[in-house]
Every structure is written in C-alpha cells, then in structure tokens.
mmCIF file of the N, C-alpha and C atoms, coordinates in Angstrom:
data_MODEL
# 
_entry.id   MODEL 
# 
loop_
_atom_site.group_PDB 
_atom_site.id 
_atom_site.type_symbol 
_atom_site.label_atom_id 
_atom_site.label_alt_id 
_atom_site.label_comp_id 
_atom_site.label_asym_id 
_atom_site.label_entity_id 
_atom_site.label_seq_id 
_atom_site.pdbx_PDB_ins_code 
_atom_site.Cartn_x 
_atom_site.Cartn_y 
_atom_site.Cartn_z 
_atom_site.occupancy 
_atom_site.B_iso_or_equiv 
_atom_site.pdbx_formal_charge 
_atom_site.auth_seq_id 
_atom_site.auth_comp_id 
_atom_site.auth_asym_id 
_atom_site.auth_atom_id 
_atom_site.pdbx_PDB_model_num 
ATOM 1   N N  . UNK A 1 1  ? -17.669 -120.890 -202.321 1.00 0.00 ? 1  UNK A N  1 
ATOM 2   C CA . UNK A 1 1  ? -18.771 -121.590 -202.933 1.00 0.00 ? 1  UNK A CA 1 
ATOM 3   C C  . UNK A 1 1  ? -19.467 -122.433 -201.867 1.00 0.00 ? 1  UNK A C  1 
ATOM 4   N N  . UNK A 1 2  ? -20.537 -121.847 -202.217 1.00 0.00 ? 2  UNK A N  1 
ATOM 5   C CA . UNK A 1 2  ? -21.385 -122.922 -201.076 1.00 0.00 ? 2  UNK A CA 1 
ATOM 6   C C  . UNK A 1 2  ? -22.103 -124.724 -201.470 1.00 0.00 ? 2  UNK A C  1 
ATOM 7   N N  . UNK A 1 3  ? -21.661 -125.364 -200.544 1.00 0.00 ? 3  UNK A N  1 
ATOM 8   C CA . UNK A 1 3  ? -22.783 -126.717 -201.294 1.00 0.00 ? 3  UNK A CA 1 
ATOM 9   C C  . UNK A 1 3  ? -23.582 -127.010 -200.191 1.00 0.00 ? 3  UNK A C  1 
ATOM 10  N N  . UNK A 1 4  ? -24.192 -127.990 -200.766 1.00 0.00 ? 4  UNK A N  1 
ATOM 11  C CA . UNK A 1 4  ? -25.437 -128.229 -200.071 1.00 0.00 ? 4  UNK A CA 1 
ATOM 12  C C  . UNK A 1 4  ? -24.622 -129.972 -199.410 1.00 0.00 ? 4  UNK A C  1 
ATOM 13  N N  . UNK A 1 5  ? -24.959 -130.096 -198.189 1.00 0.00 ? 5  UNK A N  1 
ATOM 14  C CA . UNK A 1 5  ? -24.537 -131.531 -197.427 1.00 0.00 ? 5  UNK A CA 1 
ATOM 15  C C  . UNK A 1 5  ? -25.684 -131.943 -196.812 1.00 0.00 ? 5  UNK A C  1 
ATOM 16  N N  . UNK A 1 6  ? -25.569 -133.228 -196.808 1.00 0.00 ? 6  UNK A N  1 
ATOM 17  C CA . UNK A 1 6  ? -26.855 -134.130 -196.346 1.00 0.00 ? 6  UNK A CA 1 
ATOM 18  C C  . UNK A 1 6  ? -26.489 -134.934 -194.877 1.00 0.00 ? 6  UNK A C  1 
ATOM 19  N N  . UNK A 1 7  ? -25.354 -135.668 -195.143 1.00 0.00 ? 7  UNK A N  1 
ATOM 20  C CA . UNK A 1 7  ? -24.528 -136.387 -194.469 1.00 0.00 ? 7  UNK A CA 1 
ATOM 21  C C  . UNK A 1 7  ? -23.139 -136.330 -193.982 1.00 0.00 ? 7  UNK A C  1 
ATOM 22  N N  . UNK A 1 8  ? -22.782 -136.797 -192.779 1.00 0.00 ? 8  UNK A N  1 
ATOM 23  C CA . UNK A 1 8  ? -21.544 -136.678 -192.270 1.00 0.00 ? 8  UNK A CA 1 
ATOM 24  C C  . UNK A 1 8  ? -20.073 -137.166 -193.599 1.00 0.00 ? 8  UNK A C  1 
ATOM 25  N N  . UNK A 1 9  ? -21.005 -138.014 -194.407 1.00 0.00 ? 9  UNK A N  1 
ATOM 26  C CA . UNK A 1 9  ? -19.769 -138.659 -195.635 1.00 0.00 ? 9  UNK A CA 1 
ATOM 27  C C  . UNK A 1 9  ? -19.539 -137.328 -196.282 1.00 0.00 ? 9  UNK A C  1 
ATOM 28  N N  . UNK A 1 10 ? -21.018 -136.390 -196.636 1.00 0.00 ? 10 UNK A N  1 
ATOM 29  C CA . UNK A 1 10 ? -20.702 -135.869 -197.693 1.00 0.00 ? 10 UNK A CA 1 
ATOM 30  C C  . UNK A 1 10 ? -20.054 -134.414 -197.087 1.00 0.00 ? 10 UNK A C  1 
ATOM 31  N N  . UNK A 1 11 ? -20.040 -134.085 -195.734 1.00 0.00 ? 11 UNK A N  1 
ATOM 32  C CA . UNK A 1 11 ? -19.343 -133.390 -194.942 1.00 0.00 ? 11 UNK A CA 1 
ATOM 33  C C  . UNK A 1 11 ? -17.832 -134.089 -194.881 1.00 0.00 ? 11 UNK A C  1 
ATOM 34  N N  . UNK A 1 12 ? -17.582 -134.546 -194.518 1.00 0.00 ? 12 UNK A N  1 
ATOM 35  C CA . UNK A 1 12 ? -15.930 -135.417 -194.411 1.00 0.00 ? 12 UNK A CA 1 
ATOM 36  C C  . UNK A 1 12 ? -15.564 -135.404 -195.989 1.00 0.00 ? 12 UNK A C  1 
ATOM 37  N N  . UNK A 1 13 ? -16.455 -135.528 -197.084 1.00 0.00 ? 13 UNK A N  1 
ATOM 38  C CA . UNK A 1 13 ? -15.820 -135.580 -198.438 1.00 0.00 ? 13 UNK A CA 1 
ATOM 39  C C  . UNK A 1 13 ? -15.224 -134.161 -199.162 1.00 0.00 ? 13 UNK A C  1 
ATOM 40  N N  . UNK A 1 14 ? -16.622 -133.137 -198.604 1.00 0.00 ? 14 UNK A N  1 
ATOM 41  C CA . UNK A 1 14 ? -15.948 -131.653 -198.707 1.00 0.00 ? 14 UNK A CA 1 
ATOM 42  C C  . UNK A 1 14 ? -15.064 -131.187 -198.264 1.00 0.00 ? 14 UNK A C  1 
ATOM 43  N N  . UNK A 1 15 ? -14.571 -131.511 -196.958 1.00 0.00 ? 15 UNK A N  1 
ATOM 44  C CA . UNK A 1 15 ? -14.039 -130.746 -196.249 1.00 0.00 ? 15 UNK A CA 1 
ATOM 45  C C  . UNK A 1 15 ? -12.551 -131.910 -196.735 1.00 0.00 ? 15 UNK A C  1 
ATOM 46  N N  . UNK A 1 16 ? -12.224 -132.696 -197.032 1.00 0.00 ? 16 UNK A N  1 
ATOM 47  C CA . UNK A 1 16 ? -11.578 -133.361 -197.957 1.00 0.00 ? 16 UNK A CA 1 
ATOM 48  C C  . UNK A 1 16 ? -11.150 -132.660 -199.282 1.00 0.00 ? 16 UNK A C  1 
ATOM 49  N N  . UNK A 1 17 ? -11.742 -132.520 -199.992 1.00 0.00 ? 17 UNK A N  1 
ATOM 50  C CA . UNK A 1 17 ? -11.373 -132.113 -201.329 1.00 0.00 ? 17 UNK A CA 1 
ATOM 51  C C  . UNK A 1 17 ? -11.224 -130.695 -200.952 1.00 0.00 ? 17 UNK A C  1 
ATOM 52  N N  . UNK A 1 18 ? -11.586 -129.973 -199.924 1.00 0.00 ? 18 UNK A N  1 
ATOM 53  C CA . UNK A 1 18 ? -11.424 -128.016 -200.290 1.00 0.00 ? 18 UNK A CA 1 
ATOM 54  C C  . UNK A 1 18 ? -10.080 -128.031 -198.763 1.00 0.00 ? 18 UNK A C  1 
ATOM 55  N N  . UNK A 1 19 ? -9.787  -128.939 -198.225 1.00 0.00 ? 19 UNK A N  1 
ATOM 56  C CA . UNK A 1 19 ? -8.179  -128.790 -197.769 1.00 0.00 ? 19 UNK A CA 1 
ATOM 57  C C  . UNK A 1 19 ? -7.148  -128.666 -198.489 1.00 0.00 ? 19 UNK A C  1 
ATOM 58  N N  . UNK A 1 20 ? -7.634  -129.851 -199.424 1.00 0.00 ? 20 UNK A N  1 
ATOM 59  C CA . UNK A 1 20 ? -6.910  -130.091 -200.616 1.00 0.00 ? 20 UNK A CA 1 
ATOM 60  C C  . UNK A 1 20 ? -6.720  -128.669 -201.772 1.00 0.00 ? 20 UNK A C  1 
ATOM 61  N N  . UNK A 1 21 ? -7.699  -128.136 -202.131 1.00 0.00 ? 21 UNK A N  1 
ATOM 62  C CA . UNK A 1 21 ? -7.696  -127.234 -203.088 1.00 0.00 ? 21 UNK A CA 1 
ATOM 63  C C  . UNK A 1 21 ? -7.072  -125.779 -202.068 1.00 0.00 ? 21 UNK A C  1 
ATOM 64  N N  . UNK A 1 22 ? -7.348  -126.129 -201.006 1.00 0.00 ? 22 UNK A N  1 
ATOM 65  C CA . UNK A 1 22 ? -6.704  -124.501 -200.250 1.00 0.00 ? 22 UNK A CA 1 
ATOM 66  C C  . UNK A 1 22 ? -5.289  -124.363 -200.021 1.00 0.00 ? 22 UNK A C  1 
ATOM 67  N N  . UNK A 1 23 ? -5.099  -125.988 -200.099 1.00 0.00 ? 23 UNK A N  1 
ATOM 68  C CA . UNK A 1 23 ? -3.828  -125.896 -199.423 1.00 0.00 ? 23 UNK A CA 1 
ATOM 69  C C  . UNK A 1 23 ? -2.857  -126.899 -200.477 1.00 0.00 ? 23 UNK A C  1 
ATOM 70  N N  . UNK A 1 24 ? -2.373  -126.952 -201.873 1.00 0.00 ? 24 UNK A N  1 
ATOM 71  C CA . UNK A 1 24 ? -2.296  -127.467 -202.659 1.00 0.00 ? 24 UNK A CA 1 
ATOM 72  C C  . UNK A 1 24 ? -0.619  -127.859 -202.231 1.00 0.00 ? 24 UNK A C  1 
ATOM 73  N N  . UNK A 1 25 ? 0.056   -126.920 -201.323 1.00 0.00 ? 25 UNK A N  1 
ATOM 74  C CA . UNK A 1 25 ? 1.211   -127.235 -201.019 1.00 0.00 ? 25 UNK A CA 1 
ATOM 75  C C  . UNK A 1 25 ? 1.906   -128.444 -199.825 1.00 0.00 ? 25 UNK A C  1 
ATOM 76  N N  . UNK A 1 26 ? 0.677   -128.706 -199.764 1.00 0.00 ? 26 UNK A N  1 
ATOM 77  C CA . UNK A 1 26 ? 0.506   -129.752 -198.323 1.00 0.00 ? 26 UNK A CA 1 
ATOM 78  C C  . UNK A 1 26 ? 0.114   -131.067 -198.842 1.00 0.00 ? 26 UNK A C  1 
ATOM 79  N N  . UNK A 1 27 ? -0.277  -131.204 -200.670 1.00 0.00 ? 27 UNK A N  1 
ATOM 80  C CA . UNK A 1 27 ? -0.165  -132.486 -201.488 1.00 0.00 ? 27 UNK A CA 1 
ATOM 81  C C  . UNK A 1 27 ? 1.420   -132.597 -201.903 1.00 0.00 ? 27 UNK A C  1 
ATOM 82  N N  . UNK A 1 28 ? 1.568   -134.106 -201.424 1.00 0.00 ? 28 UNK A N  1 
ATOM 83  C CA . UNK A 1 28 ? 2.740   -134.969 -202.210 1.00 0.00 ? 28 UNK A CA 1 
ATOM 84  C C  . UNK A 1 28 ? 2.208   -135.130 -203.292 1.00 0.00 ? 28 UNK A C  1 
ATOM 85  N N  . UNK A 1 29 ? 3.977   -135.145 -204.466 1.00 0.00 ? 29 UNK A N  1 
ATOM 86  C CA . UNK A 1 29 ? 3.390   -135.416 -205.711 1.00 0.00 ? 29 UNK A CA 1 
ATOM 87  C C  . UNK A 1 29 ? 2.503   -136.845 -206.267 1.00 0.00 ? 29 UNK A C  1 
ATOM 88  N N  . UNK A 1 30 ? 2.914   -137.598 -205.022 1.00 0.00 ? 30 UNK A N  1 
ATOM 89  C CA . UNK A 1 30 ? 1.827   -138.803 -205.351 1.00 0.00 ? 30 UNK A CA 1 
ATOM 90  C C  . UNK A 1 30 ? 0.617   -139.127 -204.706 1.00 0.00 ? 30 UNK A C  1 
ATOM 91  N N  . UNK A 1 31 ? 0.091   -137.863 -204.326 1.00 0.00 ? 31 UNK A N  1 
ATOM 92  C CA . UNK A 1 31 ? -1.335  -137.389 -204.107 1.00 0.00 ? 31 UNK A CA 1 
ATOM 93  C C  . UNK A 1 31 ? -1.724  -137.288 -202.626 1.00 0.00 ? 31 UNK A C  1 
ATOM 94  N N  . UNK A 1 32 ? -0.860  -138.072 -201.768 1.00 0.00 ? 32 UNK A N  1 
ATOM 95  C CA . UNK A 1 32 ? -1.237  -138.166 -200.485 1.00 0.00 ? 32 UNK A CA 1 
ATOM 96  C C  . UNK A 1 32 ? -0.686  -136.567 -199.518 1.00 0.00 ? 32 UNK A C  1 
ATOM 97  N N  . UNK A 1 33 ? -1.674  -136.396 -198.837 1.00 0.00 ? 33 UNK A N  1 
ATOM 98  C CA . UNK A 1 33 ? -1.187  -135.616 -197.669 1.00 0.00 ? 33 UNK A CA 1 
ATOM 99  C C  . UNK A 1 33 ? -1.176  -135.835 -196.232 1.00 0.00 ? 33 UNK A C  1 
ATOM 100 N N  . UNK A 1 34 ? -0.333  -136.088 -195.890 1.00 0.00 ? 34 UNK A N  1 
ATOM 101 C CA . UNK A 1 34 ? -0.662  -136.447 -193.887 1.00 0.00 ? 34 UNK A CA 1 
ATOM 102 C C  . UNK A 1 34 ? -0.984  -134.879 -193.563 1.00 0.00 ? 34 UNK A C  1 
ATOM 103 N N  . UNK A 1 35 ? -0.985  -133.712 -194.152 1.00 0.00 ? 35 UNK A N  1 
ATOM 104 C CA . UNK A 1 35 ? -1.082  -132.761 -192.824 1.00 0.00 ? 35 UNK A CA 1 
ATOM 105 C C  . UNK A 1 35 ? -2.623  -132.945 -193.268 1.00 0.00 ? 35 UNK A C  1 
ATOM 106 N N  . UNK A 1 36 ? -3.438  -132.720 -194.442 1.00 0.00 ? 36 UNK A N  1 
ATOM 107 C CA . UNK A 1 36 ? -4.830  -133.380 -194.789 1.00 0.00 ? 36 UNK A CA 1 
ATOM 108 C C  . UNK A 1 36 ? -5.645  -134.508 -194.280 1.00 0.00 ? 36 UNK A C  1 
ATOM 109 N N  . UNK A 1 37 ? -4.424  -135.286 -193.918 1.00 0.00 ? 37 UNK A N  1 
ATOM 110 C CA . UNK A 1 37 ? -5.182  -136.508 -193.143 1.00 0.00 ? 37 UNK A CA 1 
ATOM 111 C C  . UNK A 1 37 ? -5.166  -136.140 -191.800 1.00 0.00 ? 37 UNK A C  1 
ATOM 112 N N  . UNK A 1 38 ? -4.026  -135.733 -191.194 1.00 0.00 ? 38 UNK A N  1 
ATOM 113 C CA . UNK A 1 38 ? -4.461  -135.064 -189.649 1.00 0.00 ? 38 UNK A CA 1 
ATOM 114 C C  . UNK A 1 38 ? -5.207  -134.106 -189.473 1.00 0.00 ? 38 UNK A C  1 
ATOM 115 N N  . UNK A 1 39 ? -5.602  -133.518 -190.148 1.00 0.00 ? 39 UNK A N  1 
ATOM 116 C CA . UNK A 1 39 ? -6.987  -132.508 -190.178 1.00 0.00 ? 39 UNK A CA 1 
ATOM 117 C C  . UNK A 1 39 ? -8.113  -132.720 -189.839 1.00 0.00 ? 39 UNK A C  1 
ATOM 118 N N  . UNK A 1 40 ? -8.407  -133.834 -190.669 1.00 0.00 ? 40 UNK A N  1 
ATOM 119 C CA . UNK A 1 40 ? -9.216  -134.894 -191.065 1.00 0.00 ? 40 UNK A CA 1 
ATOM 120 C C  . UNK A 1 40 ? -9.975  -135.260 -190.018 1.00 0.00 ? 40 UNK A C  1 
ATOM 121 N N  . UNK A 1 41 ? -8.750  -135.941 -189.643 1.00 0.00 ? 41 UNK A N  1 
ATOM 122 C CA . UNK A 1 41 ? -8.837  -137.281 -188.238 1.00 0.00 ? 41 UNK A CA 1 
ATOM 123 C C  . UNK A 1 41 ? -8.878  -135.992 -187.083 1.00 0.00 ? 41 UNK A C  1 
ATOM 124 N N  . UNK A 1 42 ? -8.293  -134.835 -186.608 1.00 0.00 ? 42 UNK A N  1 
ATOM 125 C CA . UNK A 1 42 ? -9.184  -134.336 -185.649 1.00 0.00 ? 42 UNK A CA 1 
ATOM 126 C C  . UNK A 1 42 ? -10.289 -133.494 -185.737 1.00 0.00 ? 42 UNK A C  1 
ATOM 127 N N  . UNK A 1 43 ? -10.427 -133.676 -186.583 1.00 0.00 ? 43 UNK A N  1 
ATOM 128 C CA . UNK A 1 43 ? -12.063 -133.018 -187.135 1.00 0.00 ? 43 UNK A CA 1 
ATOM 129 C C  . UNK A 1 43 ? -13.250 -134.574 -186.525 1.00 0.00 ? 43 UNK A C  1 
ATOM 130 N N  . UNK A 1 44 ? -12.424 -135.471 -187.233 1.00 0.00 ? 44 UNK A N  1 
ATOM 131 C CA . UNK A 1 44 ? -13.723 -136.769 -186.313 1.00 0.00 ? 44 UNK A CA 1 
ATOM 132 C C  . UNK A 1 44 ? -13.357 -136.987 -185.059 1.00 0.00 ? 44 UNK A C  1 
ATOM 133 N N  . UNK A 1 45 ? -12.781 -136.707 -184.567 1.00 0.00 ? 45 UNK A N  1 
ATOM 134 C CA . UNK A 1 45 ? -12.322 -137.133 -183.008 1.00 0.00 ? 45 UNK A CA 1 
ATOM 135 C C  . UNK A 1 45 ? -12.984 -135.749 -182.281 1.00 0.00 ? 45 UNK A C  1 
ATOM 136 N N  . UNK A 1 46 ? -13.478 -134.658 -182.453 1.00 0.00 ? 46 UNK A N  1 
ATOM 137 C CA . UNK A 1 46 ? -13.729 -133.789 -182.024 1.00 0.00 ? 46 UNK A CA 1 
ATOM 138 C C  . UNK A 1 46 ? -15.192 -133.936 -182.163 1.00 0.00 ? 46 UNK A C  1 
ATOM 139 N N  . UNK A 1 47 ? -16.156 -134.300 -183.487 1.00 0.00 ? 47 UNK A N  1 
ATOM 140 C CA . UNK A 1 47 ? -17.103 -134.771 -183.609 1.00 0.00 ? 47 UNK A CA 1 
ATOM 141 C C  . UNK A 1 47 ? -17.803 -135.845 -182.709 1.00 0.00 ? 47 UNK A C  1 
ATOM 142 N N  . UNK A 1 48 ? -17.027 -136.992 -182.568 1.00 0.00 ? 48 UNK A N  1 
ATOM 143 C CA . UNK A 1 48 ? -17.161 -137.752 -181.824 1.00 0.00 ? 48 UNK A CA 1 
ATOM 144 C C  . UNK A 1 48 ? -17.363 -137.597 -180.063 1.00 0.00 ? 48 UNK A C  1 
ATOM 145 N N  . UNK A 1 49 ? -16.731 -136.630 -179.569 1.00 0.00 ? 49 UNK A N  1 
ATOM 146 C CA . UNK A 1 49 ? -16.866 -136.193 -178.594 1.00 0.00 ? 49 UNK A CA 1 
ATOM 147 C C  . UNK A 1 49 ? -17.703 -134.975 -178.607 1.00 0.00 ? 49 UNK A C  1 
ATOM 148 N N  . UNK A 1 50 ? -18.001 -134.269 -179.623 1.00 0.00 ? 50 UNK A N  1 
ATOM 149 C CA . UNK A 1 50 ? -19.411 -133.857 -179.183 1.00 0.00 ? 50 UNK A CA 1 
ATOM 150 C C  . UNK A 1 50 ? -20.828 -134.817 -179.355 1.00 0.00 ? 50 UNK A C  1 
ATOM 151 N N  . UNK A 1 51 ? -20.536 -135.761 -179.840 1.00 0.00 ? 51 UNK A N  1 
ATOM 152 C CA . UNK A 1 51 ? -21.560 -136.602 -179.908 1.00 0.00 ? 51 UNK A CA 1 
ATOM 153 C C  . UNK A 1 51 ? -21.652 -137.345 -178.371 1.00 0.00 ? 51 UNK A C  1 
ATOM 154 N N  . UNK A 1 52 ? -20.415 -137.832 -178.043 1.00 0.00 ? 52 UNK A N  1 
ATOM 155 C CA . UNK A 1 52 ? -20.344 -138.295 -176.310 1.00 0.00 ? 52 UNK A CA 1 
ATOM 156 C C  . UNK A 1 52 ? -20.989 -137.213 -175.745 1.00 0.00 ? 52 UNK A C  1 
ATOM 157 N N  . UNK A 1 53 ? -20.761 -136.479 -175.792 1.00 0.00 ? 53 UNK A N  1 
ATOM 158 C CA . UNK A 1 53 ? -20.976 -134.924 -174.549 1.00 0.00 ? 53 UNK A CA 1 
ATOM 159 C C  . UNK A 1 53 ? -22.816 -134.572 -174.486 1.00 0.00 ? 53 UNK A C  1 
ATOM 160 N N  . UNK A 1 54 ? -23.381 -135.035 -175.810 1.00 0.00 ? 54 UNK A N  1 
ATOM 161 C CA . UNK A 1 54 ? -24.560 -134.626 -175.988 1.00 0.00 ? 54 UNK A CA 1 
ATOM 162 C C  . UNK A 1 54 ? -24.986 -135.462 -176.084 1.00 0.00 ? 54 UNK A C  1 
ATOM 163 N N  . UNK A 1 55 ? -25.204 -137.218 -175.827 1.00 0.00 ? 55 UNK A N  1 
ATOM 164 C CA . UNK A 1 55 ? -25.848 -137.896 -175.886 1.00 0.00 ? 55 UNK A CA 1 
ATOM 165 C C  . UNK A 1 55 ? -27.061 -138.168 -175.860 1.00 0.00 ? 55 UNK A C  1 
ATOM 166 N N  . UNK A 1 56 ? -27.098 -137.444 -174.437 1.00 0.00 ? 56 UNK A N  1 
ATOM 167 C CA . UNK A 1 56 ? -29.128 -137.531 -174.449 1.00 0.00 ? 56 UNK A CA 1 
ATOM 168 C C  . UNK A 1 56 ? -29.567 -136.676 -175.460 1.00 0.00 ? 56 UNK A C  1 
ATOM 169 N N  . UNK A 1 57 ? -29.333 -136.132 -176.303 1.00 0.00 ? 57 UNK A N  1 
ATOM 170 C CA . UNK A 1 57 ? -29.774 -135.696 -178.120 1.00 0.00 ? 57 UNK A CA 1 
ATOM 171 C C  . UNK A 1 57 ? -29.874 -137.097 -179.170 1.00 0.00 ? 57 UNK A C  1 
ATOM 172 N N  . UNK A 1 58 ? -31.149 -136.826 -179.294 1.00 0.00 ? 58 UNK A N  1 
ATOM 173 C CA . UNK A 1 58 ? -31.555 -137.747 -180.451 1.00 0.00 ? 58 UNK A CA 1 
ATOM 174 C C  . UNK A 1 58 ? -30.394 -137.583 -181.618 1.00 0.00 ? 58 UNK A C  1 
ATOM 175 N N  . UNK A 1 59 ? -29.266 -137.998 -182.230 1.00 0.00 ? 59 UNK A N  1 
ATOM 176 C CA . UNK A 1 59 ? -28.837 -138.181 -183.550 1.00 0.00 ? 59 UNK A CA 1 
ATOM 177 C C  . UNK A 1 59 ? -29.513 -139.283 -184.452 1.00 0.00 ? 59 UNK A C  1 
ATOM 178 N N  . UNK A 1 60 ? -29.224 -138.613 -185.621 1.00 0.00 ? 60 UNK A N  1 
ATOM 179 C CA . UNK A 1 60 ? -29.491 -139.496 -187.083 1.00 0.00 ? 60 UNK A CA 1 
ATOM 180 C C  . UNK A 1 60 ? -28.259 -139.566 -186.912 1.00 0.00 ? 60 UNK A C  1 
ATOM 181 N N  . UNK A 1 61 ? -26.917 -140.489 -186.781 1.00 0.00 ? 61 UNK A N  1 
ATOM 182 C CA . UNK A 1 61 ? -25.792 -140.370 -187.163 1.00 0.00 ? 61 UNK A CA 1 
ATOM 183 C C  . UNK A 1 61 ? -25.475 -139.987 -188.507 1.00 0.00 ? 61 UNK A C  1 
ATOM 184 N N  . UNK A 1 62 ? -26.131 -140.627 -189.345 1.00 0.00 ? 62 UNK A N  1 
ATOM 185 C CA . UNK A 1 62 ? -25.831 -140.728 -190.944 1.00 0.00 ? 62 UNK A CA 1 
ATOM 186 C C  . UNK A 1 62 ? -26.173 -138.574 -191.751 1.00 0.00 ? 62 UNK A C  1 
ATOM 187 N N  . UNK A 1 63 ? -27.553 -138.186 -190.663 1.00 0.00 ? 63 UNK A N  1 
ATOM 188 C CA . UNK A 1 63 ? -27.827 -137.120 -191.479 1.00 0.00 ? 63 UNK A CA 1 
ATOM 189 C C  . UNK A 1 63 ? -27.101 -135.546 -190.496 1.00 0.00 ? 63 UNK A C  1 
ATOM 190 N N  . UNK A 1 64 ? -27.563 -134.701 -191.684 1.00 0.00 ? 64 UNK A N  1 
ATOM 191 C CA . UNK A 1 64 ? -26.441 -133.664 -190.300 1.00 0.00 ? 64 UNK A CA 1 
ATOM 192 C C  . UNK A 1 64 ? -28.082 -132.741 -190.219 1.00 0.00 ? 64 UNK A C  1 
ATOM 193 N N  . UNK A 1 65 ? -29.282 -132.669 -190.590 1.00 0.00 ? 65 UNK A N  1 
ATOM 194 C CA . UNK A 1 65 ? -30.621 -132.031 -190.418 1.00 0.00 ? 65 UNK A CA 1 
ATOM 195 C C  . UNK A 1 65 ? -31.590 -133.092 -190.317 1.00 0.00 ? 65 UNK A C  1 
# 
C-alpha cells in the first residue's frame, strides 16, 4: 500500500508502524521493540549523514519535496 508523505515525521511514523506490522514477532507483549527501535535510529543516523555529505543542497528539513 502506498501513502502519500509530506514530512520527515510522517516518514519516521510510517516506516514505524509498517516495521511493526511486517515484523509482528520483533513486538514485546508490552508493545515495545528494540530491534524496531534500532532500525529506526539507523535509518536517522544515515539520514543525517546524507544531509552532512550534501550540505551545499538547499533542505526544507521539515519537508521531503
């Protein structure tokens, strides 16, 4: 299913909830997942350094178009 994203939140929120739904075995029964949260977290750390790497590029931080 495709959605439509505006922003890096609403990118980090998808890609949040469809780890979750792909990988339902990687939720504790009290909702938390670290392998979801380390996903997560190098998904922004990788972001972040393409943002270092390309600096002289104009970003909207907030928009992803």
């Amino acid at each position: 299913m495709l959605h439509q994203l505006y922003t890096y939140a609403d990118l980090r929120k998808q890609i949040h909830d469809d780890l979750r739904i792909q990988h339902p075995e990687w939720v504790q029964p009290n909702g938390e997942s670290p392998m979801c949260d380390s996903y997560e977290a190098r998904l922004m750390k990788t972001l972040n350094v393409l943002k270092r790497q390309h600096s002289s590029i104009s970003y909207d931080c907030d928009r992803l178009r």
